[in-house]
Structure formats: structure tokens, C-alpha cells
Short mmCIF file of the C-alpha atoms (twelve columns), coordinates in Angstrom:
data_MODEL
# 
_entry.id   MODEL 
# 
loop_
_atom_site.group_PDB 
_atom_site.id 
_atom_site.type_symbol 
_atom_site.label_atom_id 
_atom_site.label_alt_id 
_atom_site.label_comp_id 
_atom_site.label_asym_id 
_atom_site.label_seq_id 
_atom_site.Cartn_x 
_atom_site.Cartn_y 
_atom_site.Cartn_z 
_atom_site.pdbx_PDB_model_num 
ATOM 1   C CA . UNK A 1   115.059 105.166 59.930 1 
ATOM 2   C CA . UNK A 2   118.852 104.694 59.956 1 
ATOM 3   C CA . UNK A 3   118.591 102.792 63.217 1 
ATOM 4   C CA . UNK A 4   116.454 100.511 61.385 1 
ATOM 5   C CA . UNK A 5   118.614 100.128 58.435 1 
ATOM 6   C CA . UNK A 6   121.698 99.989  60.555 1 
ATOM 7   C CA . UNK A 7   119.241 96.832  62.234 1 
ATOM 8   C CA . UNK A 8   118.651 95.015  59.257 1 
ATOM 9   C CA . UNK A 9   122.575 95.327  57.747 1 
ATOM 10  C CA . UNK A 10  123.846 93.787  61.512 1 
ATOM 11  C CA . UNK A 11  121.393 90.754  60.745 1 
ATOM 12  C CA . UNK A 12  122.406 90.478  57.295 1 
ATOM 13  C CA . UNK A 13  125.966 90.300  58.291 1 
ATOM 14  C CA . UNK A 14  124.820 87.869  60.796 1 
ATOM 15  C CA . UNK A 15  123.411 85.614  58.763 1 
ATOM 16  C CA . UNK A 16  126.093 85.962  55.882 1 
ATOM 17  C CA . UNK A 17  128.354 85.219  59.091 1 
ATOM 18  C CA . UNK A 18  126.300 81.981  59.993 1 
ATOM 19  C CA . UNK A 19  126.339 80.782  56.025 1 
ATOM 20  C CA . UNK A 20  129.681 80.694  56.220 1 
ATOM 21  C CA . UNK A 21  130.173 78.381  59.205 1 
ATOM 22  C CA . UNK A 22  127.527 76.286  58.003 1 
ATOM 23  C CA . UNK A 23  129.826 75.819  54.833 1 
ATOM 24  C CA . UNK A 24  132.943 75.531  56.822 1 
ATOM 25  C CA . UNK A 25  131.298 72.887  58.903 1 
ATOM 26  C CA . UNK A 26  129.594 70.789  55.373 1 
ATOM 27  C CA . UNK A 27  133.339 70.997  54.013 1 
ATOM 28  C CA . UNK A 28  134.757 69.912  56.952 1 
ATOM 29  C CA . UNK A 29  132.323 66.708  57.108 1 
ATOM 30  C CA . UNK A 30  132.824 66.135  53.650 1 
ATOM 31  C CA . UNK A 31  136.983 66.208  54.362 1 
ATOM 32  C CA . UNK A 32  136.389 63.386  56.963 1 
ATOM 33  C CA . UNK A 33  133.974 61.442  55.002 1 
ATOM 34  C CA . UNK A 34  136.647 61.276  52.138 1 
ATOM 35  C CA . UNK A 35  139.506 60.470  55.257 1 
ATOM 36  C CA . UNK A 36  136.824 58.037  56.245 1 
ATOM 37  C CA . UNK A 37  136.487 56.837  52.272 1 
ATOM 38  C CA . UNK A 38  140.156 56.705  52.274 1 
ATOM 39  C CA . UNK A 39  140.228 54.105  55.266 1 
ATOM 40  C CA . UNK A 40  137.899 52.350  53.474 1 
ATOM 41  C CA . UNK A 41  140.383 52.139  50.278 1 
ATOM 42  C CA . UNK A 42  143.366 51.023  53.299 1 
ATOM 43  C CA . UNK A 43  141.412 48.524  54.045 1 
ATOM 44  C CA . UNK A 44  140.714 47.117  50.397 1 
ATOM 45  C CA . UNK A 45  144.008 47.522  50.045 1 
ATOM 46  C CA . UNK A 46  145.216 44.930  52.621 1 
ATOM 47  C CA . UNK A 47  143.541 42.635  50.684 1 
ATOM 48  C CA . UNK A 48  145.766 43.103  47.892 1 
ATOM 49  C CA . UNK A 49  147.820 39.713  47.109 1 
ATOM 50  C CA . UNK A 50  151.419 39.980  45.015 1 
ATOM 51  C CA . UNK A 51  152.176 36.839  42.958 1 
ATOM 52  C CA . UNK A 52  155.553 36.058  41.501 1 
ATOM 53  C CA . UNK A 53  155.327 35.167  37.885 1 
ATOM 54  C CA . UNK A 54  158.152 33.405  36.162 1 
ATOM 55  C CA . UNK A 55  158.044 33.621  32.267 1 
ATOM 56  C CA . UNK A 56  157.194 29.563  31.918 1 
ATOM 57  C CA . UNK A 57  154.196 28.270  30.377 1 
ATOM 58  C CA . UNK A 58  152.771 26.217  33.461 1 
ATOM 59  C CA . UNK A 59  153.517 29.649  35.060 1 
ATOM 60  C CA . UNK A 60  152.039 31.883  33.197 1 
ATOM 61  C CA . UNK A 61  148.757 29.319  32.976 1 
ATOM 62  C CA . UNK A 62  148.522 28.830  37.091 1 
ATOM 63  C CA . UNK A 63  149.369 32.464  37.936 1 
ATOM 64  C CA . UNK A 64  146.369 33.771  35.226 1 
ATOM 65  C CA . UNK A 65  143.882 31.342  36.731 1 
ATOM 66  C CA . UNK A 66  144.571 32.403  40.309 1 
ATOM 67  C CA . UNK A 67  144.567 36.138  39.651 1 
ATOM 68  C CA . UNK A 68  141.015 35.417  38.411 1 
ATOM 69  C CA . UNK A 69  139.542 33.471  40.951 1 
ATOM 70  C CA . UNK A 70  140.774 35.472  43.274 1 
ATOM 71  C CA . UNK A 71  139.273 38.822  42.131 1 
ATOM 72  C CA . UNK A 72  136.587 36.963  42.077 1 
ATOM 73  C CA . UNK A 73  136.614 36.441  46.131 1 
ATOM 74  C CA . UNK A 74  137.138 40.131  46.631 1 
ATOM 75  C CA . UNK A 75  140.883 40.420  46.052 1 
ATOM 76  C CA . UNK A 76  143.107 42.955  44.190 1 
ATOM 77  C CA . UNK A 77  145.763 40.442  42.560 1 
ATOM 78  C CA . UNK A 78  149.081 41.767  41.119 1 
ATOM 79  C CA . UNK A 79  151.533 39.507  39.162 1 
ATOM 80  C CA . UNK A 80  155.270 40.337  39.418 1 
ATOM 81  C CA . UNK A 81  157.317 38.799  36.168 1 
ATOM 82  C CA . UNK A 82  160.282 37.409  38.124 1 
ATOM 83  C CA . UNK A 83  162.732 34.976  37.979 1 
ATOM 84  C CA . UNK A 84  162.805 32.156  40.927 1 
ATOM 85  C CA . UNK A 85  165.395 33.497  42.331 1 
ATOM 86  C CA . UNK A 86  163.855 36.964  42.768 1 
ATOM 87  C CA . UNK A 87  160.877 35.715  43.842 1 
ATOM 88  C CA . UNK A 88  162.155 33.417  47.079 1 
ATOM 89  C CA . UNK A 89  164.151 36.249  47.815 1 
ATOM 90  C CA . UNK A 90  160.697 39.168  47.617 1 
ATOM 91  C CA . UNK A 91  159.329 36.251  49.815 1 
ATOM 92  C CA . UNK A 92  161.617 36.347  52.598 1 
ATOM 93  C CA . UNK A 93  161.938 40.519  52.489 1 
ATOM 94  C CA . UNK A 94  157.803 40.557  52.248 1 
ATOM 95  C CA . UNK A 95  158.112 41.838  49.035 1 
ATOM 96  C CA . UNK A 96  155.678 39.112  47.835 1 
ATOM 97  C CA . UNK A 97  152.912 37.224  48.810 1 
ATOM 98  C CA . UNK A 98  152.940 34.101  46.931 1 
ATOM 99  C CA . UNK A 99  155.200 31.915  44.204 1 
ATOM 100 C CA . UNK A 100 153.307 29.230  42.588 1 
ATOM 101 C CA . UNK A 101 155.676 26.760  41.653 1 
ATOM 102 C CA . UNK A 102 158.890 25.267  43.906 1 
ATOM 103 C CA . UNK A 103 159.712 21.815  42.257 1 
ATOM 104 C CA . UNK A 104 160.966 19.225  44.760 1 
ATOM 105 C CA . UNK A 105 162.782 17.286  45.880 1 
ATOM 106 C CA . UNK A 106 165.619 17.678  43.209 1 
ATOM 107 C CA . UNK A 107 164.881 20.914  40.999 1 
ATOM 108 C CA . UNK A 108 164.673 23.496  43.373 1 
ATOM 109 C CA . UNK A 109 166.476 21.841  46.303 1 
ATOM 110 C CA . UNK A 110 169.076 24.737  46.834 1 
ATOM 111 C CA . UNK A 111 166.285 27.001  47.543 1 
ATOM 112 C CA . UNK A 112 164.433 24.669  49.538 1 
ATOM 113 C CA . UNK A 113 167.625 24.975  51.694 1 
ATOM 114 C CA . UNK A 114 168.634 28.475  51.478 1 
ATOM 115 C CA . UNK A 115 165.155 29.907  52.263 1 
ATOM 116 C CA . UNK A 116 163.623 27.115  54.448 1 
ATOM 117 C CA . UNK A 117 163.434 28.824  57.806 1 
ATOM 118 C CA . UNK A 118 162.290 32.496  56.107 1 
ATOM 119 C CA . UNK A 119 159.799 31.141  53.341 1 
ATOM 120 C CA . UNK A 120 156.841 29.246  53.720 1 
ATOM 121 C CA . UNK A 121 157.189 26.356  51.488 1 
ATOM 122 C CA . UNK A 122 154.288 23.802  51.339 1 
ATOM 123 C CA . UNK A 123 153.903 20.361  52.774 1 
ATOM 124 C CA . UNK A 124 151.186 20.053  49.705 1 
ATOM 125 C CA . UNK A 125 151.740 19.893  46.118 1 
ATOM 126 C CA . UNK A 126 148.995 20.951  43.797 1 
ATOM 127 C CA . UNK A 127 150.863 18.521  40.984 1 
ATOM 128 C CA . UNK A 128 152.291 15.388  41.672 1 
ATOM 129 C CA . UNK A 129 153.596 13.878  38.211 1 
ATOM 130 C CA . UNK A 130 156.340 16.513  37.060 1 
ATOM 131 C CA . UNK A 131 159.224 15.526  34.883 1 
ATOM 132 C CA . UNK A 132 162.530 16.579  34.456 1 
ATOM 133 C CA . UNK A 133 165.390 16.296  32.141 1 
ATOM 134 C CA . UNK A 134 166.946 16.747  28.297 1 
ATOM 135 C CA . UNK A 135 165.056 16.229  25.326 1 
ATOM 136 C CA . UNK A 136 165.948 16.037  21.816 1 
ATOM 137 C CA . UNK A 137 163.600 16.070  19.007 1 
ATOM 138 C CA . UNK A 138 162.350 12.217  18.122 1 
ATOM 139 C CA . UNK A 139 164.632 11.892  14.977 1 
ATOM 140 C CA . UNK A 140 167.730 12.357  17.005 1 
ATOM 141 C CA . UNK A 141 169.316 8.924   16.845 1 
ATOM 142 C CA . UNK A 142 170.848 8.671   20.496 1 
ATOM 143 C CA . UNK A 143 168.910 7.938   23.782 1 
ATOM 144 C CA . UNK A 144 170.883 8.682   26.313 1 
ATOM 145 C CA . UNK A 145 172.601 11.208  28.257 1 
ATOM 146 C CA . UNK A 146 176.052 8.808   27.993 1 
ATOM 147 C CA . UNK A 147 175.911 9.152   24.286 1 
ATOM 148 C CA . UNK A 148 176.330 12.990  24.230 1 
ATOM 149 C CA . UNK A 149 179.933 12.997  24.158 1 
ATOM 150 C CA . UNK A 150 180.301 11.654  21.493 1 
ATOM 151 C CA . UNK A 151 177.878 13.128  19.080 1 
ATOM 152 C CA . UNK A 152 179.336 16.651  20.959 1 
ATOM 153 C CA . UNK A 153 179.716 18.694  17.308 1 
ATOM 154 C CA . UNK A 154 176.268 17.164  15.930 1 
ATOM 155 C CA . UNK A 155 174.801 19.819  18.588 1 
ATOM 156 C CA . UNK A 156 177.720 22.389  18.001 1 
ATOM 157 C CA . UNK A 157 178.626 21.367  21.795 1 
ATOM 158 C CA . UNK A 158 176.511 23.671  23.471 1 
ATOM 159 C CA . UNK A 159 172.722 22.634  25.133 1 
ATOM 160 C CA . UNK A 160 170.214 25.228  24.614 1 
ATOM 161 C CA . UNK A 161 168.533 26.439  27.793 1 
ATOM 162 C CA . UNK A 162 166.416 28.649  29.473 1 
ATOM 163 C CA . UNK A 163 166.052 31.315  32.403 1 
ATOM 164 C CA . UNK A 164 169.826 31.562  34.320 1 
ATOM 165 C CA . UNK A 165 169.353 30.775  38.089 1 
ATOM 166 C CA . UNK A 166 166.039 27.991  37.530 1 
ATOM 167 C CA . UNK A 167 166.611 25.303  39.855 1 
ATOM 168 C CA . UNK A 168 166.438 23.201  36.486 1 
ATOM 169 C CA . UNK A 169 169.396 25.171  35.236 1 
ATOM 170 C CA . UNK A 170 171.268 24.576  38.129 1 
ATOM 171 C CA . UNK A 171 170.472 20.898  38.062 1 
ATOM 172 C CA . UNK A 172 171.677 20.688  34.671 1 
ATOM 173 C CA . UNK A 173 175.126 22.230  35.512 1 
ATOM 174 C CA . UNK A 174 175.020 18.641  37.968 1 
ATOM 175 C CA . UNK A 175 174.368 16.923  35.100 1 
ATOM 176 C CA . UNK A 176 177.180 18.303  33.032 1 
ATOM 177 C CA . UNK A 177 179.391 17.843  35.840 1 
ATOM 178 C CA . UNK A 178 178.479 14.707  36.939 1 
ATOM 179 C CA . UNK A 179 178.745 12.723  33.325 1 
ATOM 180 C CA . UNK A 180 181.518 14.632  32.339 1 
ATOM 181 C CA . UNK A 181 179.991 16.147  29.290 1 
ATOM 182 C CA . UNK A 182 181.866 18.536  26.666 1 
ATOM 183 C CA . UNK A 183 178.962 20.449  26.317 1 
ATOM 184 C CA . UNK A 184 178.353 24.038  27.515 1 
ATOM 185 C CA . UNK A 185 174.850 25.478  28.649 1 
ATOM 186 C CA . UNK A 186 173.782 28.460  27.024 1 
ATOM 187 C CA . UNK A 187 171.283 30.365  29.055 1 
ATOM 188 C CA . UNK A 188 168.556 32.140  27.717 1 
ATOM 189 C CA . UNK A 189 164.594 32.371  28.219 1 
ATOM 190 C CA . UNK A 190 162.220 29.418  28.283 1 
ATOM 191 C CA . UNK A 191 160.385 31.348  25.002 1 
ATOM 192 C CA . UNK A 192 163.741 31.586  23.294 1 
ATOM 193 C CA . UNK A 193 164.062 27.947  24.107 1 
ATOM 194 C CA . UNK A 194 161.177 27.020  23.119 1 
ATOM 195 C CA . UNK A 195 161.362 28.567  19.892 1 
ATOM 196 C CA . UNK A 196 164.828 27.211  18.841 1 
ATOM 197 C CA . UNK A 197 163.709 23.581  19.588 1 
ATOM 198 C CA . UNK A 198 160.897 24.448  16.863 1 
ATOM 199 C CA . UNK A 199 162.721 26.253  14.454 1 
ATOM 200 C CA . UNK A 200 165.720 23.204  14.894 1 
ATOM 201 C CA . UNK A 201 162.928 20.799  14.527 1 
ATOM 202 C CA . UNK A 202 161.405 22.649  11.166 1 
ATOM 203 C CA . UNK A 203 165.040 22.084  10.314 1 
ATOM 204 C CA . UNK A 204 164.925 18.814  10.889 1 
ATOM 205 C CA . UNK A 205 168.219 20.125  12.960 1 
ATOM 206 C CA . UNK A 206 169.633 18.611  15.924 1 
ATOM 207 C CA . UNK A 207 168.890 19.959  19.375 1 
ATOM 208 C CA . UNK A 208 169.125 18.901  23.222 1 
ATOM 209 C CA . UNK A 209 167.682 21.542  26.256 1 
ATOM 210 C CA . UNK A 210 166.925 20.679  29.482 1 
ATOM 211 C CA . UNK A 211 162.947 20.672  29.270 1 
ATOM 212 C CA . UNK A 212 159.904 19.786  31.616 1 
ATOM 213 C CA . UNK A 213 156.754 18.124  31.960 1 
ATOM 214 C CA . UNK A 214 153.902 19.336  32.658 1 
ATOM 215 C CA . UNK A 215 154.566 21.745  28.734 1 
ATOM 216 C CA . UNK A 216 152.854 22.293  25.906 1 
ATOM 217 C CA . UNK A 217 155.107 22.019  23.370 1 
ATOM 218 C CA . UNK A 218 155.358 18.097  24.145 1 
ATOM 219 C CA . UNK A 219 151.903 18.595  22.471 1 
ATOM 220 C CA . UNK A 220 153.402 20.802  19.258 1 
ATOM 221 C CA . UNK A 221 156.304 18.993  18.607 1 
ATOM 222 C CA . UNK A 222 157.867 15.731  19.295 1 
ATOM 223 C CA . UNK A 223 160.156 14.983  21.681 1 
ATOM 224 C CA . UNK A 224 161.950 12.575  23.767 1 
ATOM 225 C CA . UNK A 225 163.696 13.005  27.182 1 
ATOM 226 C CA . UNK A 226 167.262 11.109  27.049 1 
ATOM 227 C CA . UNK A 227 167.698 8.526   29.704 1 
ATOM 228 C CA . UNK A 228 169.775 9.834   32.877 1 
ATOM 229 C CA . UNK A 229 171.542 6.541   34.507 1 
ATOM 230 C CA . UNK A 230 172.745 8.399   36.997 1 
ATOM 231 C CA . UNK A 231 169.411 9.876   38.162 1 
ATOM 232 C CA . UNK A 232 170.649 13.575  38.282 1 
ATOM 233 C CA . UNK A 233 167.495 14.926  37.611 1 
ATOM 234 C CA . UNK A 234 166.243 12.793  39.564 1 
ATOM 235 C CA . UNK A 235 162.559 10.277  38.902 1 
ATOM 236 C CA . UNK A 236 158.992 12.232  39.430 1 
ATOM 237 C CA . UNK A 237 159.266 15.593  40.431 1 
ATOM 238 C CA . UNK A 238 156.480 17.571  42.777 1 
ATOM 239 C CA . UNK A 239 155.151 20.862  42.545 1 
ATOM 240 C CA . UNK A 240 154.375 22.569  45.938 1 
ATOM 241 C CA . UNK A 241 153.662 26.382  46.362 1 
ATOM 242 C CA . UNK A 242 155.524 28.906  48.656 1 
ATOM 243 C CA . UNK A 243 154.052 32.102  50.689 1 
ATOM 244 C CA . UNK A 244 155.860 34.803  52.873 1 
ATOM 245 C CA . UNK A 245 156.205 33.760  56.342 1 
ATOM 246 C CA . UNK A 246 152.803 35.102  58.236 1 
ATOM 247 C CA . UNK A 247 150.639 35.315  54.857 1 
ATOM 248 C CA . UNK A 248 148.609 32.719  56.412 1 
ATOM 249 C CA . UNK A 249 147.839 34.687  59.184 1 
ATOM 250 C CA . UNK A 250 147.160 37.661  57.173 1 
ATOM 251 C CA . UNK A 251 144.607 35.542  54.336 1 
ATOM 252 C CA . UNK A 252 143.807 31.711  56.094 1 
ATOM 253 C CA . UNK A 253 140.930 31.562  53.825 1 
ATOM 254 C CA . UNK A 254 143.073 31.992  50.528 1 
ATOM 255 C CA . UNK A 255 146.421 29.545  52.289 1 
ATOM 256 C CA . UNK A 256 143.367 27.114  52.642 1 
ATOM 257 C CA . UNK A 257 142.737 27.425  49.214 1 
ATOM 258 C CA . UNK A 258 145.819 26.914  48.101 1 
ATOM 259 C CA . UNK A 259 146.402 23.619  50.454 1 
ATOM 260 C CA . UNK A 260 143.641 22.439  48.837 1 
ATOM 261 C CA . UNK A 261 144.679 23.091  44.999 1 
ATOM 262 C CA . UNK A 262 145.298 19.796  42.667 1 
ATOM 263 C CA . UNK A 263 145.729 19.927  39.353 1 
ATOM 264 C CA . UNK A 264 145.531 16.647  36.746 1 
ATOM 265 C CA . UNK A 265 147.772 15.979  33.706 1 
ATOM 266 C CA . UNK A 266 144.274 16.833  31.399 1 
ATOM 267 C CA . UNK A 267 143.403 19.774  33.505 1 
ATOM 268 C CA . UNK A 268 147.209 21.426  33.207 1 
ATOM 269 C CA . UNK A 269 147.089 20.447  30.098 1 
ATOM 270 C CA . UNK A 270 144.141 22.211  28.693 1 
ATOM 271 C CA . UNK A 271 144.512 24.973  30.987 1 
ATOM 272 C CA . UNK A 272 148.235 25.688  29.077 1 
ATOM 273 C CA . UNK A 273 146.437 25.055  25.903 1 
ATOM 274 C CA . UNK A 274 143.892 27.971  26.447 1 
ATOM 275 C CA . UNK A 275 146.118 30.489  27.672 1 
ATOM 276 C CA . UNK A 276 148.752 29.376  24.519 1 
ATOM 277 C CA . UNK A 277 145.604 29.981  22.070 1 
ATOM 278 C CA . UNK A 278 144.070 33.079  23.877 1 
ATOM 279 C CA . UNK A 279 145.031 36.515  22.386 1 
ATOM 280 C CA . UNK A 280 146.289 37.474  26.426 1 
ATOM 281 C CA . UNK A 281 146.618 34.820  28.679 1 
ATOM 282 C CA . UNK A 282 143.897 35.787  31.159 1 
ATOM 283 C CA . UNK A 283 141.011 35.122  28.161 1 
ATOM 284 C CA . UNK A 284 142.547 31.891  28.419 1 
ATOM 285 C CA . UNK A 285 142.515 30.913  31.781 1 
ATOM 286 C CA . UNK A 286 139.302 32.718  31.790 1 
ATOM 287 C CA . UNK A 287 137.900 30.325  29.462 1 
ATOM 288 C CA . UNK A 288 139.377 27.336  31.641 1 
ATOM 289 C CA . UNK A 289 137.436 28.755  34.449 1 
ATOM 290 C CA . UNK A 290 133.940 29.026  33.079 1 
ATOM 291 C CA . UNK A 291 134.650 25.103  31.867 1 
ATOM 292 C CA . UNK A 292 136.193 23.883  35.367 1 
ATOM 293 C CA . UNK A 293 133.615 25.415  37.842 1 
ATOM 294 C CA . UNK A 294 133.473 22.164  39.963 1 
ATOM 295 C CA . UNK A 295 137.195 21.769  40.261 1 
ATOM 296 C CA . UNK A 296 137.773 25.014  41.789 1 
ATOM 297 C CA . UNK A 297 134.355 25.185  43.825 1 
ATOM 298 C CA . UNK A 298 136.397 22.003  45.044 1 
ATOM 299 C CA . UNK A 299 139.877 24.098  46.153 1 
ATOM 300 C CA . UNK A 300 137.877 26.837  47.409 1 
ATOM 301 C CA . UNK A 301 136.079 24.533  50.667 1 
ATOM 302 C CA . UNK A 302 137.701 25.288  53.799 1 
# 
């Protein structure tokens, strides 16, 4: 009798014993199925594309529409609110993928230069009738950049502007220079800009900023751009697009894309609407999508 028992206890131990490698061995597949789950998330994750957003309206449209058709190819989009200079230089460190918007040739010629041999910066322009240059509301009885002078205290000698370090900004220190003018440039943001043209113009105040075109607010307010003899902001302005060196290697199909990206004045121009109307901007450019299907099916050909 107690061999028996003694029997049946070494076979219970033995199979308690072989339980417990059988659980050692599920656990340890189950530890390389989640290593092997985590490739898998490594791998999603080189799919992930970092876009430079600058706080402008054209900006702000463009950058929502792309983060959306993009996630809808597969990819995990993150926007980075930067200024332009930040974002040429995450560019050339890697720190970035893409920047939507370099205006040439004038407006962003400095960076054009500084950056040309470690940024990508297109050949192709997704919009090809840009403007550049002051504005003063429509009731503003000069027309020209030669009659600042001397209507200098009418706008308290200062010219409102936007985001310090925008190639525009820069351009408009030219302009000050070049003409001479007694007026100083007060930096700022291109909302706070925008909103002290609107409250100057509720005012029926006097106001000149250096402004653009493609921009909604030519479509809130009126405006008129001051004539530049000179030319310091130069005539029609491109947009082009600019990509870390060896992102096209890393994404052709999505560089394609973006070679092949044109954009209207109607098609800007209601895209800025929506996103200005939308609660967040990506309802807006979402609703630009749904509306535009053949336009981007269009971009999206390789």
C-alpha cells in the first residue's frame, strides 16, 4: 500500500511538474507574440509623417487637408505648430518630414539660400498666383507705398505685422529700408494681425500690415494692397513645398503626391472658408474633402 501511494504522489508531482512547463512555455509564446506585435507597431510607426504647421490661415487649411488624406492612405500624421524658421531648421536636423508652404522667388528667398543644399525644396508649386505686399483698408485715401511718409502719424508710425522671422516679415524690413520709410514694424501673430485690421476697420481707423493672397479676410473685409514702384515684394509669388532630404526615399508614393498637388484660387478659397467656419479646423477640411473627391483622386496618381 504505501509503495502504491508513494507511486501515485511521484506522478502527481510529475504532472504538476509538466503543467508548469507547459505554462512557462504558453507565457513565453505569448511574450514573443507581443515582441512580435510590437514589431508590428515599429513598423506602423515608420509610417508616421511630421508636418510643420505655421499659425496662417492657408496653413492651417493645407496642413488639415493633408493630415486627412493621408490617414486615409494608412498614415499616422502629426502637425507641429512652428514658425518657418523652426520648421526649415527640424527639416535639415530630420526633425520633420514636411513644410507645406516656401513662397518664392522673393518671400522666402533667404531660406531658399540658407537651407538649399540640406532641405528638399520643390521644383513644383501646388499654387501659382500668390500675392504679396501692404494693405490698408479701402477708405484709406493713399495708394502707394511712396505716400507713407507722409501720412506717418495717421498710422501712429508703426505697420502692424505678423509672426517675427516670416520671410514676408523679413521682406518688409527691405521695404522699409529700401523707401526710406519712418515707420517701424511691430511683430506679432498673423491672428493678432488679423484681428487689429478688423477691429481698425470697425473703427473706420487707419491701418497698413504687410498681408497676402491667397487669405480669407480679403473675403471679410475690404482691402487694398498699396502699389510698390520699386517691386520689393516683388510681382506673383509661388508656393512650392519642402521635405527632409531622403523623405522621398523613405515615402515616394506620398513625394509623388505632393509633386502632383495644385490648388485653384476657388479651391483655396473655399477650402480656407470651411476650416474658418468649422468648430476645429479638421471638420472643415473634412468637409472640403467629401466635396473635392476628384481633385485629390487627381494628386494621388502616381
Amino acid at each position: 500500500m504505501e509503495v502504491f501511494i508513494i507511486f501515485k504522489l511521484r506522478n502527481f508531482v510529475t504532472v504538476v511538474v509538466l503543467g508548469i512547463l507547459v505554462l512557462a512555455s504558453l507565457s513565453a509564446c505569448s511574450s514573443d507574440d507581443e515582441t512580435s506585435g510590437d514589431n508590428s507597431s515599429g513598423q506602423e510607426e515608420a509610417k508616421t509623417i511630421d508636418i510643420g504647421q505655421i499659425n496662417w490661415a492657408e496653413n492651417i487649411a493645407v496642413s488639415n487637408m493633408w493630415k486627412l488624406i493621408l490617414e486615409e492612405k494608412g498614415y499616422d500624421v502629426k502637425l507641429h505648430l512652428l514658425d518657418m524658421g523652426t520648421i526649415m531648421a527640424a527639416l535639415e536636423n530630420d526633425e520633420l518630414d514636411v513644410g507645406l508652404e516656401v513662397w518664392l522667388p522673393i518671400q522666402d528667398a533667404n531660406y531658399k539660400k540658407q537651407y538649399q543644399d540640406t532641405v528638399h525644396i520643390s521644383e513644383e508649386t501646388w499654387y501659382d498666383n500668390a500675392k504679396v505686399g501692404l494693405v490698408v483698408p479701402d477708405y484709406v485715401e493713399i495708394d502707394s507705398v511712396t505716400e507713407l511718409n507722409d501720412n506717418k502719424e495717421m498710422f501712429e508710425e508703426s505697420i502692424v505685422g505678423f509672426d517675427p522671422g516670416a520671410g514676408t516679415m523679413e521682406v518688409t524690413e527691405d521695404l522699409i529700408e529700401e523707401y526710406d520709410l519712418e515707420l517701424e514694424l511691430l511683430p506679432s501673430s498673423e491672428p493678432a494681425m488679423i484681428t487689429e485690421i478688423k477691429e481698425a476697420i470697425k473703427e473706420e481707423k487707419p491701418i497698413v500690415s504687410p498681408l497676402w493672397s491667397p487669405h480669407r479676410v480679403f473675403s471679410e473685409v475690404d482691402l487694398k494692397y498699396l502699389e510698390d514702384p520699386k517691386e520689393v515684394y516683388g510681382g506673383v509669388e509661388k508656393i512650392h513645398h519642402a521635405t527632409r532630404l531622403g523623405f522621398a526615399d523613405d515615402h515616394p508614393e506620398v513625394a509623388e503626391w505632393l509633386k502632383n498637388w495644385k490648388m485653384d484660387d476657388d479651391q483655396i478659397g473655399s477650402l480656407m472658408s470651411y476650416v474658418a467656419e468649422a468648430e476645429k479646423p479638421i471638420d472643415g477640411a473634412k468637409k472640403w474633402i467629401e466635396e473635392n473627391k476628384e481633385v485629390i483622386d487627381e494628386w494621388l496618381t502616381e
